[in-house]
ROLORO-914211 format. One record per atom (N, C-alpha, C): residue in three letters; atom name; x, y negated, z. Coordinates in pm, whole numbers. Example, Ala and Ser with C-alpha at 12.3 -4.5 7.8 and 13.67 -1.06 7.14 Angstrom:
BEGIN
residu	atome	x	y	z
ALA	N	1319	569	780
ALA	CA	1230	450	780
ALA	C	1320	330	780
SER	N	1285	225	708
SER	CA	1367	106	714
SER	C	1290	-3	787
This chain:
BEGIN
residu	atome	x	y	z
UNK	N	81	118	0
UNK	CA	0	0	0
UNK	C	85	-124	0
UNK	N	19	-250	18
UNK	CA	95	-384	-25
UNK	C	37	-454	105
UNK	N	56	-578	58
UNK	CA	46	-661	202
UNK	C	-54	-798	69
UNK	N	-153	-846	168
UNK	CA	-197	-1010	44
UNK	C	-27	-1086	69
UNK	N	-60	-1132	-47
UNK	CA	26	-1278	-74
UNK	C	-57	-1370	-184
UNK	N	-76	-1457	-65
UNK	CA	-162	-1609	-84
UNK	C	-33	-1698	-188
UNK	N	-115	-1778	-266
UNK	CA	-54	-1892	-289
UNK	C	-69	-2015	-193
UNK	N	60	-2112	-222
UNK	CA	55	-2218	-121
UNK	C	-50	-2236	-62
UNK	N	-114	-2302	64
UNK	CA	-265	-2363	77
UNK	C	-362	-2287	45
UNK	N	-379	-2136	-10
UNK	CA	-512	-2077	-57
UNK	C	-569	-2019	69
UNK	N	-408	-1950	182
UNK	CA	-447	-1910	304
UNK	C	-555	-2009	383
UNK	N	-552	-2125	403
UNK	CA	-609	-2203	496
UNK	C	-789	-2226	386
UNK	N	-728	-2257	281
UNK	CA	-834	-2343	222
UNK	C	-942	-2175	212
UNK	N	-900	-2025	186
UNK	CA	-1008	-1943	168
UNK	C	-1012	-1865	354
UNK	N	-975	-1892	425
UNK	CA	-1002	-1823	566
UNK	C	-1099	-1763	569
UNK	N	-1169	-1922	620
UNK	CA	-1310	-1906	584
UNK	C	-1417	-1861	593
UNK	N	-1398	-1824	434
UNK	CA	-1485	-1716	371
UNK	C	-1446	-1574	282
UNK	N	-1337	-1529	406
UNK	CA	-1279	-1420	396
UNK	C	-1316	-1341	566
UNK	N	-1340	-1420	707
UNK	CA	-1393	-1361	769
UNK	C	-1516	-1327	845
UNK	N	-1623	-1431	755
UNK	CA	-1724	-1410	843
UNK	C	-1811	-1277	783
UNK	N	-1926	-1188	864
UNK	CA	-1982	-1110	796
UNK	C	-2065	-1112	741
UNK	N	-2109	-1028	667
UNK	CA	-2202	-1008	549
UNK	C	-2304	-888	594
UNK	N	-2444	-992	655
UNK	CA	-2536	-891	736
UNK	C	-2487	-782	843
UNK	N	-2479	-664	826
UNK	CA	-2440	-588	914
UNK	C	-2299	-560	867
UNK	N	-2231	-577	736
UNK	CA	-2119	-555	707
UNK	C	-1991	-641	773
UNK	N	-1909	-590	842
UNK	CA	-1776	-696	909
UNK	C	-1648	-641	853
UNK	N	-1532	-731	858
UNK	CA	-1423	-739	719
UNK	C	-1362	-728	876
UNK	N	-1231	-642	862
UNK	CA	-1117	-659	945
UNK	C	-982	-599	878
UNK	N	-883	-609	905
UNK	CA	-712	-597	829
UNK	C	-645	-710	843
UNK	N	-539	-649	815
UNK	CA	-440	-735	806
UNK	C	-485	-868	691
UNK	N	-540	-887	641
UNK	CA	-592	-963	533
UNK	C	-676	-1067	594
UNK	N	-748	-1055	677
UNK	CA	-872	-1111	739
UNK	C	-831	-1236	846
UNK	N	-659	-1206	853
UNK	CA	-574	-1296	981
UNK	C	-526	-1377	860
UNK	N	-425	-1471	1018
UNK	CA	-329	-1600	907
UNK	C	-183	-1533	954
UNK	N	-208	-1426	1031
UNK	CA	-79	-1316	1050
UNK	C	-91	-1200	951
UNK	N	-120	-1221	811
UNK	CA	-128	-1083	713
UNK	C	1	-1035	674
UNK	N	28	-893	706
UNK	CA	146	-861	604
UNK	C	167	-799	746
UNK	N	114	-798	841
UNK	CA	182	-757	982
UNK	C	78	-678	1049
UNK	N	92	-582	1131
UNK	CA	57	-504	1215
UNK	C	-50	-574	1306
UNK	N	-4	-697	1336
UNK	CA	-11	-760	1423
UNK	C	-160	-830	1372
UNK	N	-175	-875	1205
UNK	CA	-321	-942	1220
UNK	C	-382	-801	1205
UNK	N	-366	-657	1187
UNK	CA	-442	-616	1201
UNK	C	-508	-566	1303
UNK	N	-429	-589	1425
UNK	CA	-483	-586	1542
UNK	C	-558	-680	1582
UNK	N	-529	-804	1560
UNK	CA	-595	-929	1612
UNK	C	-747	-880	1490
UNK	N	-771	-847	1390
UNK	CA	-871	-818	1326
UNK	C	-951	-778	1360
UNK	N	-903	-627	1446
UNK	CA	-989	-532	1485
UNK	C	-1061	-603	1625
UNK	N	-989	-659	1716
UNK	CA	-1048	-720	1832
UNK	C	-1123	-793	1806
UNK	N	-1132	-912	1658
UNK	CA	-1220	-996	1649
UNK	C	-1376	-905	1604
UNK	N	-1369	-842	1534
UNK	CA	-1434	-739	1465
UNK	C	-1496	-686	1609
UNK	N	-1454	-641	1658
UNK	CA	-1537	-589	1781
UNK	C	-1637	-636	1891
UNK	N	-1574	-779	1906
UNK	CA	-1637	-883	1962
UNK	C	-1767	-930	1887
UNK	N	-1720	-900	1761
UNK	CA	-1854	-953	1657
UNK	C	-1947	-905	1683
UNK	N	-1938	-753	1638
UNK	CA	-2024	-638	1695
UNK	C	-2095	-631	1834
UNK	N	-2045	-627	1887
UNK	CA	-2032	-619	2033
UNK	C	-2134	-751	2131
UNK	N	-2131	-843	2059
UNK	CA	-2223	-978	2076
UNK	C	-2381	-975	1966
UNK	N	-2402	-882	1863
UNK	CA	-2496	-851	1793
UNK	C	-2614	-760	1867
């Protein structure tokens, strides 16, 4: 597998509307953070992701 790579400014300017969910559907990975490419947003993903859930 690969890791995203944003162009300059696309990270901030698409955030966004890369993590909120879609009805019952929720987005989490390394992709979904402004830490992508790392272990690390995919952890911070999954916790946000859970909280989402978890408050529904």
């Amino acid at each position: 597998g690969a890791f995203t790579a944003f162009e300059p400014g696309q990270e901030l300017e698409l955030f966004p509307y890369i993590t909120p969910p879609s009805g019952k559907v929720h987005f989490a990975g390394e992709h979904t953070t402004l830490t992508h490419g790392w272990m690390q947003g995919a952890i911070e993903s999954g916790v946000r992701v859970a909280y989402e859930v978890n408050e529904q």
